[in-house]
N, C-alpha and C positions, 0 to 999 in steps of 0.2 A: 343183484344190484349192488352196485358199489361208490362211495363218495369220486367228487373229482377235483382235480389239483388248483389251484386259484394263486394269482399275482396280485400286492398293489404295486403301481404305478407313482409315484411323486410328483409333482409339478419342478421346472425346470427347474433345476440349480442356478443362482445366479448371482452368489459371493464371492468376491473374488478379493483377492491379497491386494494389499498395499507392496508400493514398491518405492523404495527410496530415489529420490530423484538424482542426476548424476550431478556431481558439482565439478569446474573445471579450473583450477588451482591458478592464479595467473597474479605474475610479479604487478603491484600498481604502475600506474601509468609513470606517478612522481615517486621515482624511487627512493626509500625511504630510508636509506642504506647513509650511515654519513659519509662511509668508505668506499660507495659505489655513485661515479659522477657516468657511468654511461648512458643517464639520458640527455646530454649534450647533442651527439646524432639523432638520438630520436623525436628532439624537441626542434629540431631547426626548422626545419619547414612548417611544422606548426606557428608556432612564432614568428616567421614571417609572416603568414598568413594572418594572424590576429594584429600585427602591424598596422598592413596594409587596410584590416578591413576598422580599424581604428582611427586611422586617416580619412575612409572615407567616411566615416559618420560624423565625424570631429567638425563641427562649425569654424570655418574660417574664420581669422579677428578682422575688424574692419578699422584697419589703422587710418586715421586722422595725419593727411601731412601737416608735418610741422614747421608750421608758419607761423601767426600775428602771435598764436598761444605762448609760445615759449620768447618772445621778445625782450620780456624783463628780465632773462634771464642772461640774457647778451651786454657783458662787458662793451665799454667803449672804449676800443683798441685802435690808437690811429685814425688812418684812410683806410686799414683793412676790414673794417664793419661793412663796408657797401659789399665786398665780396661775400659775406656772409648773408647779407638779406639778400644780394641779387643770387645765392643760391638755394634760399630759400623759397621766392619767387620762383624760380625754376624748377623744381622739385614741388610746386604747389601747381604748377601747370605741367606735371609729367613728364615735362623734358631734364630726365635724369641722366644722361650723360653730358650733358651742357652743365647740370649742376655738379657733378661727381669732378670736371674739371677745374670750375668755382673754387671747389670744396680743396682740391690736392694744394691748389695756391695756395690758398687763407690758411690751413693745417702744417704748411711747410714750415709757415710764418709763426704757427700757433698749436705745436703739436699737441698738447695735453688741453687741448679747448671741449670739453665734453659732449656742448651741445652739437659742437661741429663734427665729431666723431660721430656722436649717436645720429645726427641726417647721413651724414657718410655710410652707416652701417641701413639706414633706410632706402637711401636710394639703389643700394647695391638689392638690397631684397626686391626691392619693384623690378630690377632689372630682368628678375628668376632667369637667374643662370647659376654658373659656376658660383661667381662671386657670390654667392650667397653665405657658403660657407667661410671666406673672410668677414661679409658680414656679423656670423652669428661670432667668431672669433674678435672681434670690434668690442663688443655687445657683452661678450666673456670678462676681456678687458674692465670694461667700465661698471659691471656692477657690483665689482667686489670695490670701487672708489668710494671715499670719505669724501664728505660735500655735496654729493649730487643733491639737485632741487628732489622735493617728493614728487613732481608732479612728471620728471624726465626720469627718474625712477620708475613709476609706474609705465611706461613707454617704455625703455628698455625691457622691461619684466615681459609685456606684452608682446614687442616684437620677436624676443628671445624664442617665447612659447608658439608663437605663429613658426619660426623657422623651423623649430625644434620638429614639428607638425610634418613640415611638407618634406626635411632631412633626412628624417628619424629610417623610416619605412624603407625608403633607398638606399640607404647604410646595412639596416639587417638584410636585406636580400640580398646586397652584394656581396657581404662575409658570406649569405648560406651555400650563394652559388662556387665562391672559390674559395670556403674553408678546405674541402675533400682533397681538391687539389693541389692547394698550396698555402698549410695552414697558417707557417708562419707569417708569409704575407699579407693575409685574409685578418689575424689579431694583430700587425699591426697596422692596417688602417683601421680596427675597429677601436686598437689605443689613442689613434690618434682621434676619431671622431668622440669619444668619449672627454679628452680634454677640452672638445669645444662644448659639448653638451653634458656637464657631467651628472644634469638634474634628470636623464633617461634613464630609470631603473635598468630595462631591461635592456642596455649595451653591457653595464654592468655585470648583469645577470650572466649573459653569454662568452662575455670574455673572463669571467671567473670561471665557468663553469669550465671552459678551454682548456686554464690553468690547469685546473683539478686534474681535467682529464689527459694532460702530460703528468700528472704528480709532482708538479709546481705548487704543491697544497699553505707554504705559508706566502707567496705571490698571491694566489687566489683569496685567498684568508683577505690580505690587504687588501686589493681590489674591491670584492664584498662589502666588509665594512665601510671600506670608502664613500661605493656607490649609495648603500643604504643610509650611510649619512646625507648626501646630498639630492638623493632621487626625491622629485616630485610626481613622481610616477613611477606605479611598480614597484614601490619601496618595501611593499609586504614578500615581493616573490626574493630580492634580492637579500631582503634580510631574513630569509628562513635560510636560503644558501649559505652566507656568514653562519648563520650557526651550525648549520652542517658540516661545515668545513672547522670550526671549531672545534667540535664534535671528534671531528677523526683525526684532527693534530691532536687532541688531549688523549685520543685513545690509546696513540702510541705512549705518550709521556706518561700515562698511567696506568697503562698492561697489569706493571705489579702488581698495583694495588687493585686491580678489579680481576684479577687471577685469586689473588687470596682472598678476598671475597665469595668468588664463586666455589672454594674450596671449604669457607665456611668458619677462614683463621680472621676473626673481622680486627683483632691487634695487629696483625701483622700488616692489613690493608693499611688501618691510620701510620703505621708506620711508614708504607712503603707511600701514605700520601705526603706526610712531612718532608719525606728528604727528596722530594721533585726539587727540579731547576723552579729558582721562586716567577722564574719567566710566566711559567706556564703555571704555576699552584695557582698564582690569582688570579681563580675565576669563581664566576659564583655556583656553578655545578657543582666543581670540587668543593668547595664550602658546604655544598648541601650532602653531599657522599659523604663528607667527614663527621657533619652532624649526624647522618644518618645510620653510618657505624657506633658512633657514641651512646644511640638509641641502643644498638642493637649487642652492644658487648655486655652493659647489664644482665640479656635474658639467660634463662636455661640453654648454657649448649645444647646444640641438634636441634632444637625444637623448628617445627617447619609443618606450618610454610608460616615464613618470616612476615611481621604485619608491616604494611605499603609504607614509605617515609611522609611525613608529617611536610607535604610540599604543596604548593597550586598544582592545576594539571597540566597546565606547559611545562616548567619545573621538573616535574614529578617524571616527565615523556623524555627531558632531557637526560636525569641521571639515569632512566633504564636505557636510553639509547646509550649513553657513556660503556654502561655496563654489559651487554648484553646486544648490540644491533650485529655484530659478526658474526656472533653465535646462531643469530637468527637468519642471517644471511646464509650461513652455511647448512642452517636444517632445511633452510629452503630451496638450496641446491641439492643436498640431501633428497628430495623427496620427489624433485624435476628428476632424477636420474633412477627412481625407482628403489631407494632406502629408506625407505620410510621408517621401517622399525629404529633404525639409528636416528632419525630424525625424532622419532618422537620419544625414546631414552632421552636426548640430549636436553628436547621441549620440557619433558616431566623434571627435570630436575632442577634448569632453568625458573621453571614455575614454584617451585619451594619457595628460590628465591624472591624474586618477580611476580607476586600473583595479579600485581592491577596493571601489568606491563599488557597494552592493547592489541601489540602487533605480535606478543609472542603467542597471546592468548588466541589470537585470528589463528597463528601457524599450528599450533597443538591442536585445535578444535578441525581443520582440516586435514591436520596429518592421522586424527583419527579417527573423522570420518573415512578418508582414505582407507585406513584399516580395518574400519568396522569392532572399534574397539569403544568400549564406554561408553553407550551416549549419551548419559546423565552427565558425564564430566565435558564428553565435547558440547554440549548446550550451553552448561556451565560457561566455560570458554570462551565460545563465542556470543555468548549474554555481553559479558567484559570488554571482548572487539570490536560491538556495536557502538560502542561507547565514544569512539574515534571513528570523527564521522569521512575522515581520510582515507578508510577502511572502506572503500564502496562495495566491495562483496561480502562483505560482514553480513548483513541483511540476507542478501543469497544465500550462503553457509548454515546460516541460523533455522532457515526455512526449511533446508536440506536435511539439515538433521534432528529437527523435528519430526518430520516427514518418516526418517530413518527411527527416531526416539517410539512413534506411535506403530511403526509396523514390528516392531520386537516384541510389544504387547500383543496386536491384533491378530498379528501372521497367524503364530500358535493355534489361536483358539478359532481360525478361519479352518486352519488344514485340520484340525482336531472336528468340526465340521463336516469338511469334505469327504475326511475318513470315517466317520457313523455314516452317510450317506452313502459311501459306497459299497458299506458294510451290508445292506439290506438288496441291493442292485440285482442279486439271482434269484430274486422270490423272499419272503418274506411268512413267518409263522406268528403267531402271539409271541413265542417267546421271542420272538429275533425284534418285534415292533416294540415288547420291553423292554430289551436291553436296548436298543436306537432312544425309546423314549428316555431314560435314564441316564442317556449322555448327552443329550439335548436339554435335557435338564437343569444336569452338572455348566453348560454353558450358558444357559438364561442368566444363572445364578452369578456367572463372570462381568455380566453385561454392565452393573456399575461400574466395576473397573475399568475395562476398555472405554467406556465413553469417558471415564478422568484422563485417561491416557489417551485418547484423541486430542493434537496438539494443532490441527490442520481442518479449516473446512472441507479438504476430502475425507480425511481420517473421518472426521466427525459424520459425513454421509457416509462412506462405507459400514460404523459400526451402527447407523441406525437401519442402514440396508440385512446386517446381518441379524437383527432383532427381530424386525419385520418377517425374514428367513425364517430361524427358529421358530416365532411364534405360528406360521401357515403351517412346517412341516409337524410341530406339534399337535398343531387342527388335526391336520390330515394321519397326525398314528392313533390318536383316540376316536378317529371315523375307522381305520384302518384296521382298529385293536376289535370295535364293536364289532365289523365284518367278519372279522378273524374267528372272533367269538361263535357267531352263527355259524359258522363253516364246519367250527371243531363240535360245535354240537350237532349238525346235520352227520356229518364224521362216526358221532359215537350211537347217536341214530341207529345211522345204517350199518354199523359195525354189527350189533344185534341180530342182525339176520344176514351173517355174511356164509353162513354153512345152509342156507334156503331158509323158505319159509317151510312149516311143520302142521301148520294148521291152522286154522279160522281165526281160533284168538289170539295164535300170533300175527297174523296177519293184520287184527283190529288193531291192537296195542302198537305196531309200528303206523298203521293209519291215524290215529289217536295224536303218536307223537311229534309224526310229517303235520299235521293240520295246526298243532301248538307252535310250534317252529313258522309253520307260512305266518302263521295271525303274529308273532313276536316280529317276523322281518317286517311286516306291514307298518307295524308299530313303529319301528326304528327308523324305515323310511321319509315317514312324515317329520323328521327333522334333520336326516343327515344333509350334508354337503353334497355339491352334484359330482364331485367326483370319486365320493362313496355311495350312489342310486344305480352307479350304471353296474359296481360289483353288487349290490341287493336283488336287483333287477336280474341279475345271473344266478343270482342263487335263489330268487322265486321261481324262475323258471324251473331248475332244476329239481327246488321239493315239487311242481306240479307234476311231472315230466313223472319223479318216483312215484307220485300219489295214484297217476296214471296207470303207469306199469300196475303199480299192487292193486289197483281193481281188476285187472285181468288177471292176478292171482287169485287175489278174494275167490273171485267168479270160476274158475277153472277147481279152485278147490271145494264150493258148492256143487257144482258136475257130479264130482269124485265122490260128495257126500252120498247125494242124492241114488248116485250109482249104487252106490256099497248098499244103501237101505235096501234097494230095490233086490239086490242081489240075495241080501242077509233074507227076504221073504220070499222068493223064488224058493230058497234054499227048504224053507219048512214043508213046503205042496199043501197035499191031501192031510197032511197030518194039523195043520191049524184051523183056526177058525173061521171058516168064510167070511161070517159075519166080519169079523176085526179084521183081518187080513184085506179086504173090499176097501174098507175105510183105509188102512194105512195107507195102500195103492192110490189112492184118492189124495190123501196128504202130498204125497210123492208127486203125484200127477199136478197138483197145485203149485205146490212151490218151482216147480221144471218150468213151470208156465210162465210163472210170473217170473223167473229168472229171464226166461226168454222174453216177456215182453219188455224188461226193462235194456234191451239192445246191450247188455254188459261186453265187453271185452273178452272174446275170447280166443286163446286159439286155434286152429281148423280142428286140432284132434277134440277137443275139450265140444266144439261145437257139433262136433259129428256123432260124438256121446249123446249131447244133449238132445237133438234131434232123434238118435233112435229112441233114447229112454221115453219122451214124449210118445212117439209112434207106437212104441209098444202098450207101451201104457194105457195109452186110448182105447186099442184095439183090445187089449184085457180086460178093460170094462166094460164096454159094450155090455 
């Protein structure tokens, strides 16, 4: 008889890695470049489109003709007054080309008449035609005039912004349709309708933007400003333009000085700002650069990274664009074409200088994502590029490499997992269940860690999935180890009698120690796991299966006793005792008997002993 070989089995593995998410690097829509106006094209048809749908939400004015209201305001001039009220009367009954007639007479006579002018410029608007836009040119006229009443003041304002309304939208569509193909003619009707309307931001906006994008950039500069002075509308988009465009005329006239800056000579920059064309020195960026040198020449040379200039956060976006926006422009060309290592050299050094700079912070924090470098610094990073809320994939970025920050931790200690487990996959011993328990272990003990370093509601589910993990496979090795246990002592068991059994009392003594063994699995079953019952349940079988067996040896080596006695008295004859020899036959004959009646196990040779010795025996007594 001999032990037999046993498997555990593990419940499904089902931890699986964290994987960084992809992030897809993409220039803003509003290019932030001071030195890059190519969203001109890309903005046209948009802008059309918010035009038009700006127009049609836009309430109508419901202009009052101007009749009895403005009468006080009417000089009495001659016989030509009647021309004036009978075209006011007619322009109050809609018949404005009867009044627009009225009107040329009496204004021939009276050209600087304002109120006469302003019904002029109304009636041509009722007319909605062409004329409209003399109209609004009328209109242009007169409100830049000293004297007007307040009350044809507020009526020009009104009708202005009504034309402006229904002009505006069929101006920008007509530049977008025929900028492409004939641009100079496309800017200048849009100069020209800008003269009539010059309170439309965004005419402004587009035909600076035009300029820029011939490198027309101190034209465009003017225009900008211009518009943002005057716009009543749109004045915030036109005036970030103006400073963009400032932005990149001062970048040239101050290269120098933000070259030796970036080299880290910060004397030499104040220097190279004093001796600018004083055209261009007075601005107040440069003002803040100069101060911000003055800060920065006191400190210990080298020391870096440089602390942020003492500015508001517009300010603050200005002078790092001043210093730094081509630089960025070019790491993020750098990085579209697959260089990233150069890009992100140029980023890290950038960053000494510039650490609260938004949009360099966005570009390093992706270019090393990109690379899979740092990600305690690209979080860093991108922490700082959230901060610009211009930045709309900041947010994105940050999540990504989170994502990326929590699988550097988790991965490790997942595959450091998968590897004990597949360490035990050909069978399993005590020892091999202790060494797997031992490194299961070693990871419980990580499990603080990775849950700090979980930065993500999945992360955060993943490492509670792999706790849950360890803690079942751990169940299942000290269910696993108990089994193991039994097995190696069933093992050393029956190693004992691996050359046969020898005799009776070996025979007890291994019966003795299968019977200790079943009552111990018995024991252990009433609290294992159910998927350490179904290996106990194998190895109860098993001790019964040998307890088995060894009664048919027992019994087979009773036969052999019983034989040999029988034999050892035969042997003596005539020469013994009758008396005593009678009886031992007797003994002999008993115990045959009762072996036999207890149905023992035998096998045929061992049975076919026992039968004669019976038979003979019987028949000796008689």
């Amino acid at each position: 008889m001999s032990g037999t070989g046993r498997d555990h089995t593990f419940q499904e593995i089902r931890v699986q890695s964290l994987h960084a998410p992809a992030f897809e690097f993409r220039e803003p829509t509003e290019t932030r470049g001071h030195g890059d106006f190519a969203e001109h094209d890309r903005r046209l048809e948009e802008i059309a489109r918010e035009a038009a749908a700006r127009a049609a939400s836009d309430t109508a004015l419901v202009l009052v003709p101007p009749i009895a209201a403005l009468e006080e305001m009417v000089l009495v001039l001659d016989g030509d007054e009647d021309l004036l009220e009978d075209a006011r009367a007619n322009a109050a009954e809609g018949a404005y080309e009867l009044a627009l007639e009225l009107l040329a007479e009496y204004l021939q006579a009276h050209p600087e008449h304002q109120e006469g002018r302003y019904l002029r410029a109304y009636c041509l608007y009722r007319l909605d035609g062409p004329q409209q836009s003399e109209a609004l040119e009328i209109l242009g006229r007169l409100r830049t005039e000293e004297g007007l009443p307040e009350e044809l003041r507020e009526r020009i304002r009104d009708l202005r912004r009504e034309l402006r309304r229904r002009l505006t939208p069929p101006e920008i569509a007509a530049y977008t349709e025929k900028v492409r193909s004939d641009p100079l003619g496309a800017q200048a009707r849009l100069q020209a309708f800008l003269e009539l309307a010059p309170e439309e931001g965004m005419v402004s906006y587009l035909l600076a933007l035009a300029q820029a994008r011939q490198n027309r950039l101190e034209l465009a500069l003017d225009t900008a400003e211009r518009g943002a002075a005057a716009a009543d509308v749109d004045r915030g988009e036109v005036a970030a333009l103006a400073r963009r465009l400032r932005l990149a005329l001062l970048g040239t006239h101050a290269a120098p000085a933000t070259s030796a800056f970036k080299t880290g000579d910060f004397d030499r920059a104040r220097r190279e700002l004093a001796r600018m064309d004083p055209r261009w020195r007075r601005s107040a960026v440069l003002d803040d650069f100069d101060a911000h040198l003055a800060l920065l020449i006191g400190r210990p040379r080298g020391e870096r990274p440089l602390p942020p200039p003492r500015l508001t956060a517009e300010r603050a976006e200005d002078l790092y664009s001043l210093i730094a926006e081509d630089d960025c422009r070019h790491a993020s060309m750098l990085m579209q074409t697959g260089r990233a290592v150069e890009a992100e050299r140029l980023l890290a050094h950038l960053l000494t200088l510039l650490p609260r700079f938004a949009w360099l912070n966005f570009l390093c924090a992706a270019c090393l994502y990109r690379l899979r470098r740092s990600p305690d610094r690209a979080a860093a990073c991108a922490e700082i590029a959230r901060t610009d809320r211009t930045l709309t994939q900041a947010g994105e970025l940050l999540e990504a490499i989170r994502s990326w920050q929590e699988a550097t931790v988790i991965n490790p200690a997942v595959d450091e997992y998968l590897a004990a487990m597949e360490s035990v996959q050909g069978g399993v011993s005590v020892d091999r269940l202790a060494a797997l328990r031992r490194r299961l272990t070693a990871l419980e003990r990580q499990l603080p860690t990775l849950r700090g370093a979980a930065r993500t509601e999945g992360g955060a589910q993943v490492v509670e999935q792999f706790g849950q993990a360890i803690a079942d496979r751990l169940r299942e090795i000290d269910d696993a180890m108990v089994v193991g246990g039994l097995y190696e002592k069933y093992d050393r068991v029956m190693s004992s009698v691996q050359g046969g059994i020898k005799g009776g009392a070996e025979a007890d003594r291994l019966d003795g120690s299968l019977a200790a063994l079943a009552t111990e699995i018995k024991s252990v079953r009433k609290n294992a796991k159910e998927s350490a019952r179904g290996q106990l349940d194998e190895l109860t079988s098993l001790v019964t299966r040998r307890r088995g067996e060894l009664e048919e040896v027992k019994a087979s080596i009773q036969v052999s006793d019983l034989v040999g006695r029988f034999n050892d008295l035969a042997q003596q004859g005539r020469y013994a005792n009758q008396y005593t020899l009678r009886a031992q036959l007797t003994t002999i004959l008993q115990e045959a008997q009762k072996l036999n009646r207890r149905k023992s196990r035998l096998d045929a040779r061992s049975r076919e002993l026992l039968d004669q010795l019976i038979g003979t025996l019987s028949r000796t007594l008689r």
